[in-house]
N, C-alpha and C positions, 0 to 999 in steps of 0.2 A: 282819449284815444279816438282815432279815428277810424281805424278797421278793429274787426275782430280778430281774436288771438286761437290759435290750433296748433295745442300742443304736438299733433302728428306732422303739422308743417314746419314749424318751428321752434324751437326748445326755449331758444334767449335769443334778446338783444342787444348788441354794444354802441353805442352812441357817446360822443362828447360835447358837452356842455359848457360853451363860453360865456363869458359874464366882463359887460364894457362900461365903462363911464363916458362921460359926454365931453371929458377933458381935454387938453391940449397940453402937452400929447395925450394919446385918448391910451387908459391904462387898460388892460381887460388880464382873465385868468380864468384856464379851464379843467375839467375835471371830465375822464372818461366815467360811464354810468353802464354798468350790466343789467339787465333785465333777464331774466328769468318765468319762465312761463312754465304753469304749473298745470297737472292734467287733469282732465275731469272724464267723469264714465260718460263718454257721447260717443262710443261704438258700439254697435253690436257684433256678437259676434259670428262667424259665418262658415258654417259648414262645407268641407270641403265637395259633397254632392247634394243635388235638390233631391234623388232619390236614392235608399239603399234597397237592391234585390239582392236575394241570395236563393241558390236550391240546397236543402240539407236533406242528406239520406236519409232512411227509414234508423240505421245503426247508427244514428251521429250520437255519441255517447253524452254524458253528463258533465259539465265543464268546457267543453271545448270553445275554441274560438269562432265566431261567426263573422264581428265586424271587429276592425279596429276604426272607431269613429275619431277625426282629425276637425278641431275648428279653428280659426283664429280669431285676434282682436287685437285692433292697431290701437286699444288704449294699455299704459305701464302700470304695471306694478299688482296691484290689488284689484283696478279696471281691468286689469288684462288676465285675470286669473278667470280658466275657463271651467265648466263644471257639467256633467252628461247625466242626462236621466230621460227615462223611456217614461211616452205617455199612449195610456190606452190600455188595450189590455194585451200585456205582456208577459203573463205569470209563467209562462214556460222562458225565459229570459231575464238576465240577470246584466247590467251595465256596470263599471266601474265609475264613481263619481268623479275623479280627476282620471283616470288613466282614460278613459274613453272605449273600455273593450266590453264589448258585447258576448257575453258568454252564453252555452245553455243550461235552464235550470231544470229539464224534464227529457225525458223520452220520448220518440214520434215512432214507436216499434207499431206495424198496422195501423198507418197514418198518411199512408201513401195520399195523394191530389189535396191535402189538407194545405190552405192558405189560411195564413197568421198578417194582421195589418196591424202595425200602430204609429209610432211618431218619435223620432229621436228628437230633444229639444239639449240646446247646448248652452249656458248662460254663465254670467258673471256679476261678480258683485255680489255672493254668496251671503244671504241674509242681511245686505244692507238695500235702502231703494233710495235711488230707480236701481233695478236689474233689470238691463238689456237681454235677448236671448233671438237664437234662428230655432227652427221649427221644420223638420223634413220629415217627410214618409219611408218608411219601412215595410217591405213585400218580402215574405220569407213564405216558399212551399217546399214541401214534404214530399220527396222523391224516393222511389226506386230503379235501381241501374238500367232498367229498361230504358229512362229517357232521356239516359245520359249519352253525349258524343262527344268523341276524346279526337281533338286534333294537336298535330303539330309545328309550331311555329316555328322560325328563323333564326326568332331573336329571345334573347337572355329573358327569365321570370322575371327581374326588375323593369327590363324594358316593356314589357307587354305588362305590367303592374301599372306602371305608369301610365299607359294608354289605352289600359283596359276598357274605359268609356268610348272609346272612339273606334276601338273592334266590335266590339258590342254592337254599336251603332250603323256601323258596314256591313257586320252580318245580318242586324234587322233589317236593313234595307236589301240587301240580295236576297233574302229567303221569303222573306216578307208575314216571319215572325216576330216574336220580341225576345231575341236574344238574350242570354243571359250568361255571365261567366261564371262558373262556381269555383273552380281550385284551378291555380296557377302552381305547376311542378318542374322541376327541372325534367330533364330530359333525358333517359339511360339506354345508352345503345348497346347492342348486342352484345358486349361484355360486361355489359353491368353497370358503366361506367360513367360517367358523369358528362354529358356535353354540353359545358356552358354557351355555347352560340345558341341553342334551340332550349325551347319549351314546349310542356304536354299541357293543353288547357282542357277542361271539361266543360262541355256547355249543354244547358239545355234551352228550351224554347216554348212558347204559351201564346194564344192565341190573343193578337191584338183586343180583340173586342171581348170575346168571354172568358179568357182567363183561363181558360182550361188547358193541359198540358198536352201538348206533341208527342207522339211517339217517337223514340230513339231511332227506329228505321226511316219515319216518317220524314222527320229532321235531313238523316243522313241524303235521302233522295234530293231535297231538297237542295243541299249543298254541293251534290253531285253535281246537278240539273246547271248550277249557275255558279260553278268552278273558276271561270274564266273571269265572269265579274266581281267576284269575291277575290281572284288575286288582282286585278284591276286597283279597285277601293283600297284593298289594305296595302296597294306600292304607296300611298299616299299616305299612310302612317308608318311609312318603311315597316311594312311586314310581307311577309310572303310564306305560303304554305309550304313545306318542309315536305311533309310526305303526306300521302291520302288520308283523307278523317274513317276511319271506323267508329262505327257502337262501341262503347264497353263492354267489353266480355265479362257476361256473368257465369255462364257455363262450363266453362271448360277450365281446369286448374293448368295453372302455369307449366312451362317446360320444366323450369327451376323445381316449381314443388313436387313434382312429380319424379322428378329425379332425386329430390331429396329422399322421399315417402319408398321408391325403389331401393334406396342406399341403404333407408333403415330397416328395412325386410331382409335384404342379403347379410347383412352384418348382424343382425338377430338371428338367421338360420345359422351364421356362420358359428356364430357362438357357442346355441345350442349344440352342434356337429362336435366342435372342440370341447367342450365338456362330458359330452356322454365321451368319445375319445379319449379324456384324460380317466376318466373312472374306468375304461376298460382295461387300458396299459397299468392302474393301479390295481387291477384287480391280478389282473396277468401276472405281475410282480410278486403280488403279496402269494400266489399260488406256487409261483416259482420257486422263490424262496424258501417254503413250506417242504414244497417236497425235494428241492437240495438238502435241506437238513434232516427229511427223514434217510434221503442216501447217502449222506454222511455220519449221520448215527449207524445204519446196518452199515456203512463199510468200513466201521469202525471196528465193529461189535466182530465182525467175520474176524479178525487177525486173530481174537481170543477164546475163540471157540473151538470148541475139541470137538476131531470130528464126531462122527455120526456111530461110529464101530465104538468109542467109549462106552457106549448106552447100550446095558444089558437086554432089553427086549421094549414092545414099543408098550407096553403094560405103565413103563414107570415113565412113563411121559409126562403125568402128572401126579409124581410124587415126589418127596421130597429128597429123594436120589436120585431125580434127574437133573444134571448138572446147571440144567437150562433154567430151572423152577427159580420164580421171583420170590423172594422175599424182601420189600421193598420197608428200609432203614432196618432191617432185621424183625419186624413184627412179626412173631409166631403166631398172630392171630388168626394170619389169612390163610392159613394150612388148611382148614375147612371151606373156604370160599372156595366156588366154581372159578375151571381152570381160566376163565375169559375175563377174570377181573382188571377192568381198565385203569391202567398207571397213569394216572390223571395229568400229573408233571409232565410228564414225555412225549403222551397220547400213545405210549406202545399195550399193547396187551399178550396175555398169555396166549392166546390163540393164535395170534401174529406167529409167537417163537414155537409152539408147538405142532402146528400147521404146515407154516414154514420153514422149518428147522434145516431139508435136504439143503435150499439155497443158503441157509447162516453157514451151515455148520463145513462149509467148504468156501475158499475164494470163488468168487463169481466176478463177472462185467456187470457194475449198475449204471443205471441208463436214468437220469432225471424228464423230467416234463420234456426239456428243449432237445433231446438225444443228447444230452452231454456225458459223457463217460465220467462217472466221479467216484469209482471204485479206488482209485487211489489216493483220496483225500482220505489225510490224518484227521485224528482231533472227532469231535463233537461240535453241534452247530450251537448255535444261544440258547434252542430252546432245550436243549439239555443239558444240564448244571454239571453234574459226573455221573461216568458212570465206571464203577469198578467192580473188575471182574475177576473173582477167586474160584479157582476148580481145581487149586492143587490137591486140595486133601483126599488121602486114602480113601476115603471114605465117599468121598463125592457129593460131598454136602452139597456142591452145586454154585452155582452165581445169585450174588448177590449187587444189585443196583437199587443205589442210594444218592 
C-alpha cells in the first residue's frame, strides 16, 4: 500500500484487476477485487463538555438525577462501546457504567456553600488494551434557595437544553459571574398550564476567582443592572427574556396551596356542622317518636276507661278494687308492692294511672312534643305489645294489661 487505511474514512475498496500477454492479438482478462477495511480502537472517546457544574439543593433527595453524561467514539462495534466512571472522591455519587447518569448517593441536609470536585472519565474497550478514554471536571455546590434566580425564557426546555452552554456564557459575561444553570422547566401560566414557547431556568452564580456563592438578591441586581445587554447577547442564541428574573420565593406559600389549605379547613368545619346536625335531628326523632307513642297508648287507654264516678272513694285507689290497679300477666304477687311499680315493657307506672286518672279517665285533647293533636289515633304504638282492658265484672276486679 501506499497510503494508510481509516476505517472512519473508508470502509472498502473496489478495484479491477486486468491481466495481458504480449500476444498478437494481445489476449488479457479481468477480475473486480473488494477490499474491505477493518477497524481498530484508534479513537478516543470525547465527552460532550470539557466541564460539568451543577448547584443541588440542600433537599436534593437520594437517587435523583444530577448529570446525564453523553460521549462519543468514531470507532464500531466493541471500539465504539462507551463506559462512565467518576474519579476522585465521589462517595456522595453514584455513575451508571453504560447509561452515563450521574445520580446521588447521600444527603447535603446543613451543607449549604459545600463544594464537591472530581473527574468524569469516559472509555472504551472495556478490559481489553489499549483503552482509550476523555477526562473532564466535575463542580457540584450545595445550595439553599436563597441563591437561586428563577428566569424566564422565550424559547422551549429543549431549546435552551441545547444551548444551555452558550446562555451560561452570556450571562457570565454581562454579570460578570460564573453563571450557572441548574434546572431547566417548562413554563406554567396563570392557569396552570403548560406553555411550550417559554421556559423557567434557575440559575445561580460564584465568584470568578474564589468560588464562593452570590447572593440571590445580589445576582438579581446584577441582572437588573445589565438587562439591556443580556437581551442584546442572548438575540444571538435566539433567546430573549420573557418576563422579569425574580429570586425564588422561599417564603411565602403559593396562591394554589393556600387556597387548597383554606378549602381543607371549610370542608372539615363543614362536616363537623353536618354531623353534630345529623345527631341532633336523630335525636329529635328518636324523642319524637317516644312520646307519639306514649300519646297514643293514653289515647288509646281513655276510649276504655270508666269514668271517675265508678270508684267508690279515693281510698281504694290503690286496691285491688280499683278498676285501674295493674296486675301485670295476672301475677298476684305484686298486690303488696308499692303503688309506683314501674311496668318495665311499657315504661308506664302505677302513679302515672293513679295520679293522673282525672285526665284518663275522660276523653281529653293530647298534644305530643311537635303540638300535634293525637287524641284520635287508634291502636297502640310498637313499643306496646297489647294491652287489654277488662272492667266488666260486678265486682270491679279492675284492668288488667299484659
Amino acid at each position: 500500500t501506499l497510503n494508510s487505511f481509516d476505517y472512519e474514512e473508508d470502509t472498502f475498496y473496489t478495484f479491477v484487476i486486468i491481466v495481458a500477454d504480449h500476444g498478437v492479438p494481445r489476449l488479457t482478462s479481468d477480475k473486480m477485487v473488494s477490499v474491505y477495511i477493518l477497524d481498530d480502537n484508534d479513537n478516543s472517546p470525547i465527552l460532550s463538555d470539557t466541564i460539568y457544574r451543577k448547584g443541588l439543593l440542600e433537599d436534593f433527595s437520594i437517587g435523583q438525577t444530577v448529570f446525564k453524561f453523553n460521549a462519543s467514539d468514531r470507532d464500531s462495534g466493541l471500539y465504539g462501546q462507551i463506559y462512565y466512571e467518576l474519579v476522585g472522591e465521589f462517595s456522595d455519587f453514584v455513575v451508571g457504567l453504560e447509561s452515563g447518569i450521574m445520580s446521588t448517593a447521600g444527603l447535603f441536609i446543613g451543607q449549604s456553600g459545600r463544594t464537591i470536585d472530581f473527574q468524569i472519565r469516559a472509555y472504551d474497550n472495556e478490559g481489553v488494551d489499549p483503552s482509550l478514554f476523555d477526562l473532564e471536571n466535575v463542580h457540584i455546590v450545595v445550595l439553599t434557595p436563597d441563591y437561586i434566580v428563577e428566569m424566564v425564557l422565550n424559547r422551549s426546555p429543549d431549546y435552551i437544553t441545547i444551548n444551555q452552554h452558550s446562555i451560561e456564557d452570556i450571562l457570565t459575561q454581562a454579570v460578570g459571574f460564573v453563571v450557572v444553570i441548574d434546572e431547566i422547566s417548562p413554563f406554567y401560566d396563570t392557569l396552570n398550564l403548560i406553555d411550550p414557547s417559554r421556559s423557567t431556568v434557575n440559575i445561580h452564580a460564584t465568584h470568578s476567582t474564589t468560588r464562593t456563592l452570590i447572593d440571590g438578591i445580589e445576582l438579581l441586581k446584577k441582572v437588573d443592572e445589565n438587562e439591556a445587554l443580556i437581551n442584546t447577547l442572548l438575540f444571538t442564541a435566539g433567546v430573549q427574556l420573557a418576563e422579569p428574573i425574580a429570586p425564588r420565593d422561599t417564603t411565602l406559600v403559593s396562591t394554589e396551596l393556600a387556597l387548597i389549605i383554606v378549602s381543607s379547613i371549610l370542608l372539615l368545619f363543614v362536616s363537623c356542622c353536618g354531623c353534630v346536625l345529623c345527631l341532633l335531628l336523630i335525636r329529635i326523632y328518636r324523642l319524637r317518636r317516644r312520646k307519639r307513642a306514649y300519646a297514643r297508648s293514653y289515647a288509646s287507654l281513655s276510649t276504655f276507661l270508666p269514668s271517675q264516678s265508678n270508684i267508690s272513694s279515693p281510698t281504694d285507689m290503690h286496691s285491688i278494687t280499683n278498676p285501674l290497679y295493674l296486675s301485670p300477666y295476672g301475677d298476684t304477687s305484686y298486690l303488696d308492692k308499692p303503688a309506683s311499680i314501674r311496668y318495665e315493657s311499657q315504661e308506664l307506672t302505677m302513679e302515672l294511672f293513679s295520679q293522673d286518672f282525672d285526665l284518663l279517665a275522660s276523653p281529653v285533647s293530647m298534644v305530643d312534643l311537635f303540638g300535634e293533636d293525637v287524641s284520635d289515633i287508634d291502636g297502640l304504638s310498637s313499643e306496646v305489645s297489647r294491652v287489654l282492658v277488662d272492667y266488666g265484672s260486678e265486682d270491679g276486679s279492675g284492668i288488667s294489661i299484659i
